[in-house]
Structure formats: C-alpha cells, structure tokens
C-alpha positions in Angstrom: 4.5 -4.2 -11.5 7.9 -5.9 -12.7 9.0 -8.9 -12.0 12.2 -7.5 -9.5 10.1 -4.9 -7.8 7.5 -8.3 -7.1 10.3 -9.9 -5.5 11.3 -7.0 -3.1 8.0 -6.3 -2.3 7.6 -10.4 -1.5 10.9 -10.1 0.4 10.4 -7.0 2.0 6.6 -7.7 3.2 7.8 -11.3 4.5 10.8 -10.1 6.4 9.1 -7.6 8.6 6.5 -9.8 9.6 9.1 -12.1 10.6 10.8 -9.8 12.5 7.8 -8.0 14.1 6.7 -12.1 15.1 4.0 -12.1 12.6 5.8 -15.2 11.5 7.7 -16.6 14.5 10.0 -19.1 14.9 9.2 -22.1 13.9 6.0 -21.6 11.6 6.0 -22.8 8.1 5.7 -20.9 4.5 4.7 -22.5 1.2 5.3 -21.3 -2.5 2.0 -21.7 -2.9 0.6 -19.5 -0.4 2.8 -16.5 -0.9 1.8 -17.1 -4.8 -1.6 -16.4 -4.1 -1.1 -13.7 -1.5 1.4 -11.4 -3.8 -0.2 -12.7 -7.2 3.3 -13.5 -8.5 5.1 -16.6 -9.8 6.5 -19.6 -8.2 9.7 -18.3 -9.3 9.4 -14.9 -7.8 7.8 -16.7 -5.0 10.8 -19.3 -4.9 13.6 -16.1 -5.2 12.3 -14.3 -2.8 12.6 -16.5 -0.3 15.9 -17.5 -1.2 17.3 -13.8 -0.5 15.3 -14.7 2.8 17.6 -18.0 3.3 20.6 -16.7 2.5 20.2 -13.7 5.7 19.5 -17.0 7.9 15.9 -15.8 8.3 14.0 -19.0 7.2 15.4 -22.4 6.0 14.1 -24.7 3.2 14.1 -28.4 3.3 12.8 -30.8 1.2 10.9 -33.0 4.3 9.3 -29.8 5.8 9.7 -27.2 3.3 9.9 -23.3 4.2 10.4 -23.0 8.1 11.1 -19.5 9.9 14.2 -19.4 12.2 14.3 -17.8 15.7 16.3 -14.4 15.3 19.6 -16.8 17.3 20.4 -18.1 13.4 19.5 -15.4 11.5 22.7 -13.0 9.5 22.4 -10.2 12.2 24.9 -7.6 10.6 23.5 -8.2 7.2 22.6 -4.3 6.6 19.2 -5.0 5.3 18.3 -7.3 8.4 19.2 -4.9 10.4 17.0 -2.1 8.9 14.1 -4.5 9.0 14.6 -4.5 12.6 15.1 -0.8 13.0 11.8 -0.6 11.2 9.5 -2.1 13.3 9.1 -2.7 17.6 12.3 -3.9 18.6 13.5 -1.1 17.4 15.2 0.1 20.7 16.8 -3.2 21.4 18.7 -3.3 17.8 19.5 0.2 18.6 20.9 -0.6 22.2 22.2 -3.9 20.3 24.1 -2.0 17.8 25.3 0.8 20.3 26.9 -2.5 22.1 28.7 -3.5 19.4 29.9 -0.6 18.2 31.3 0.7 21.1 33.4 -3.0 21.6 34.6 -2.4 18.2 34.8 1.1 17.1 37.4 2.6 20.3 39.7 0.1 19.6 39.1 0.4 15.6 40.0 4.1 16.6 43.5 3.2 17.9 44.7 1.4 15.5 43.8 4.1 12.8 46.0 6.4 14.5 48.3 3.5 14.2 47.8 2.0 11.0 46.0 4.8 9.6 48.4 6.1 6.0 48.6 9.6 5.2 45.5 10.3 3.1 43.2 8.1 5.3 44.0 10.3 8.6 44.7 13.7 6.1 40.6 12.6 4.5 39.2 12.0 8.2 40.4 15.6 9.3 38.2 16.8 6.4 35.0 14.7 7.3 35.7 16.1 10.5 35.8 19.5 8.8 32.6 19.0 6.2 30.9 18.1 9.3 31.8 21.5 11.1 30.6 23.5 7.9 28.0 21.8 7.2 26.4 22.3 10.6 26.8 25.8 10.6 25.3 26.0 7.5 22.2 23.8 8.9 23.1 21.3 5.9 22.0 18.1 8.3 21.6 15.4 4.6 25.8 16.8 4.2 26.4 16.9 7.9 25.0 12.6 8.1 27.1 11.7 4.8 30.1 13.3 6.4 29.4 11.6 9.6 28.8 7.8 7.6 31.9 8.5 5.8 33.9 9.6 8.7 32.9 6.3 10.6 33.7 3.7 7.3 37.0 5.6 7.2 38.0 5.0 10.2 37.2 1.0 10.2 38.8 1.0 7.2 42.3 2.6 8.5 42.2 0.1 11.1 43.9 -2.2 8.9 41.6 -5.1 10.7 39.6 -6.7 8.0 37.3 -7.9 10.3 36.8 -4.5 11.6 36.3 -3.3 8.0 33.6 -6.0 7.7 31.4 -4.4 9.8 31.2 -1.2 7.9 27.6 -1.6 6.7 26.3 -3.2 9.7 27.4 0.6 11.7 26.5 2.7 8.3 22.5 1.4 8.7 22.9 2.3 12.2 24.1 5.8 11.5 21.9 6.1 8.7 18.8 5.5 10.9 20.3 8.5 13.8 19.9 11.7 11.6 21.0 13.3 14.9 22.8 10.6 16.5 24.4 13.1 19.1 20.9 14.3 20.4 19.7 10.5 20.6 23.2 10.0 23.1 22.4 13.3 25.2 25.1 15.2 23.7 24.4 18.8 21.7 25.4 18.9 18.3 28.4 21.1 18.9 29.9 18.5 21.3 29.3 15.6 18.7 31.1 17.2 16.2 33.8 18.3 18.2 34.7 14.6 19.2 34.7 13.7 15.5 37.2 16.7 15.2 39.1 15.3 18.6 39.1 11.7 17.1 40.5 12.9 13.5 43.1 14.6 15.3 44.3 12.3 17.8 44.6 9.4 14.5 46.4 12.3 12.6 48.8 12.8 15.5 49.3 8.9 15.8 47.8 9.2 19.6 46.1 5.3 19.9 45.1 6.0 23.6 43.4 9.7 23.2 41.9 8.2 19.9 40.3 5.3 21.9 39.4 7.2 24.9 37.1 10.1 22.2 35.9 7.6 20.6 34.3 5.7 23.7 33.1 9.4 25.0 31.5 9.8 21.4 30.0 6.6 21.3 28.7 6.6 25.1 28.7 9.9 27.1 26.6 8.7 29.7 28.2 5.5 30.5 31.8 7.3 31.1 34.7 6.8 29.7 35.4 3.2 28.7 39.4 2.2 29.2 40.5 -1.2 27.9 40.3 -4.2 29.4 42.4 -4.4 32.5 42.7 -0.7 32.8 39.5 -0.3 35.4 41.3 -3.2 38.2 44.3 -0.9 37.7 46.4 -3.5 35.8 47.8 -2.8 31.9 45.4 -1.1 30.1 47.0 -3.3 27.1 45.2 -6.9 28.4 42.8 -7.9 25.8 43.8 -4.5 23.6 45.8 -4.4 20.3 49.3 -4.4 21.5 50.3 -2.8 18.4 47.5 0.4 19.0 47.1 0.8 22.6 49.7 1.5 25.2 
C-alpha cells in the first residue's frame, strides 16, 4: 500500500470513530499507537493527524499531545466532515442539521440570484433546470443528481454573496448524499423538478420574492412556505432580508 493511500486510510479510519464516539471528546491519541495499529510511519502517522487538526477534530499540544475535540470546535462545513458524519449514526441529525442551514441560506441566496444573477448564470440555471427535466424522463438519475448539484452551486454563486458562495461544498455533500432528495422531503419527483424549473424562472425573470418563496417550498414542503423575517407578525417582509433582493 502507498504511502498517500496509508494516510487516508489512517485519516479516514480515525475520523469516523471520532464521529461515531469511538473516540470521544476528550480522550488522547499517540503517534505511537496509531503506528502500530495502521503499520505505517511516524510521518504518515504525524500527517494524518494533521489533516485531522486542521478540520478542528483533535488538537496537538506539546504538554498533552493528541487530544480529541467535542464536535462544538470541530470545521463543521468542511465537506469531508460532513460526509464522515453522513456516514455513520448521526446521520439524521447532520441531515436535519444541514436541511437547517440550507433553508436559512439558500431562499434568500435565491433572491438575490434573480437580482444579482448576470445573463449566462440565470440563461445556464434554465438549462439545469432543463437537463434535469430530460434527464428524468429518460430515467438518467447519475445526470438528473449532477444537474441538480450544479443547479444549486449556480445559484449560490449568482448570489454575488461570497459568503453564500462559501458554502457551496458544504450543500454539494448534502445533495450528493440524497440521490432522490425530493422523495426524502415527501415530494414526487415531478414536483421537485418543477420547483427547480419555477426557481430558474423566477431568477431569469428578476422575481426575488417568487424566487425566495420556491425555493423555501423546495427546500421544506412540509414545514410551509417560509416568508422572511417580519413577514409572519405582518410587518415588512424586508426586516432581516437583503434589501437589495427582497421586497
């Protein structure tokens, strides 16, 4: 076995237990150990835990050397944390977790693309919209999900919010991991990808509020639709929204 694939197999192996609580908070590694566990060097050893440090998921000290950290400190939209938690028991709290987060993030993200968005980003999310359509009918699901990933990076992306566009990753595992994300919210198939076609539309007509609105009904069918903040006591639906995106 090479000398990389050692190290992603030490990194890999380590990370899950951590997440799972194989390793909880608060319990110690040693070079040493994992040397004789994985048969590999103190530098693979050494490196692998690095990659470990640098997601927040342990710390290194020189007084107490390798220490797990509780899941509070660890780099929780680092793609490959998050797919170590997908992987293992907690898997429906990440997912709800993620769900969350996207659904703060991703209406507004939606409104500002139709505000923000230029001409090829909101002509290219039309087509995604479109591949997504054909590909269904054609049962192509693998062409259907890349659409869909696509589809969802674009529109962060056309937000012009960099911060927004920072998440992209973070939301592509999550998608990744729901090769029929519509079933998993209660929705058919047909009803998914006509909100995807609803969304495109609304950013290509420059309609913030009907993108915003789709995009919470995509994201959470059986919560309602979400309005902004203020819009529920019956005040301006603009409090705590993007004055520049939502009315």
């Amino acid at each position: 076995m090479r000398a990389e694939t050692r190290h992603s197999a030490v990194v890999d192996v380590v990370a899950r237990e951590i997440v799972a609580g194989e390793q909880p908070a608060g319990s110690r590694l040693s070079l040493a150990a994992l040397q004789e566990r994985f048969d590999v060097s103190r530098t693979v050893a050494r490196e692998a835990m690095r990659v470990l440090e640098s997601k927040g998921m342990v710390e290194s000290s020189r007084r107490t050397g390798l220490t797990v950290q509780a899941p509070r400190v660890w780099n929780v939209l680092d793609p490959q944390v998050i797919a170590w938690r997908l992987s293992g028991a907690g898997r429906a709290a990440q997912t709800e977790s993620l769900t969350q987060l996207r659904l703060a993030i991703e209406p507004f993200a939606a409104g500002l693309a139709a505000v923000n968005g230029d001409d090829e980003q909101r002509a290219t999310l039309v087509s995604l919209a479109r591949t997504m359509r054909t590909c269904d009918e054609q049962d192509d699901q693998l062409g259907c999900t890349h659409a869909d990933l696509d589809f969802h990076a674009l529109l962060l992306d056309a937000s012009g919010n960099e911060m927004f566009q920072a998440l992209s990753g973070a939301f592509r595992t999550n998608l990744g991991d729901e090769a029929d994300a519509g079933r998993r919210r209660g929705q058919d198939r047909a009803t998914y990808i006509s909100l995807h076609e609803r969304i495109a539309r609304a950013v290509d007509l420059r309609q913030p509020a009907s993108a915003f609105q789709t995009m919470s009904r995509l994201l959470a069918p059986d919560r309602g639709d979400v309005a902004p903040a203020g819009a529920s006591q019956g005040g301006d639906p603009s409090v705590g929204a993007p004055a520049t995106s939502l009315p």
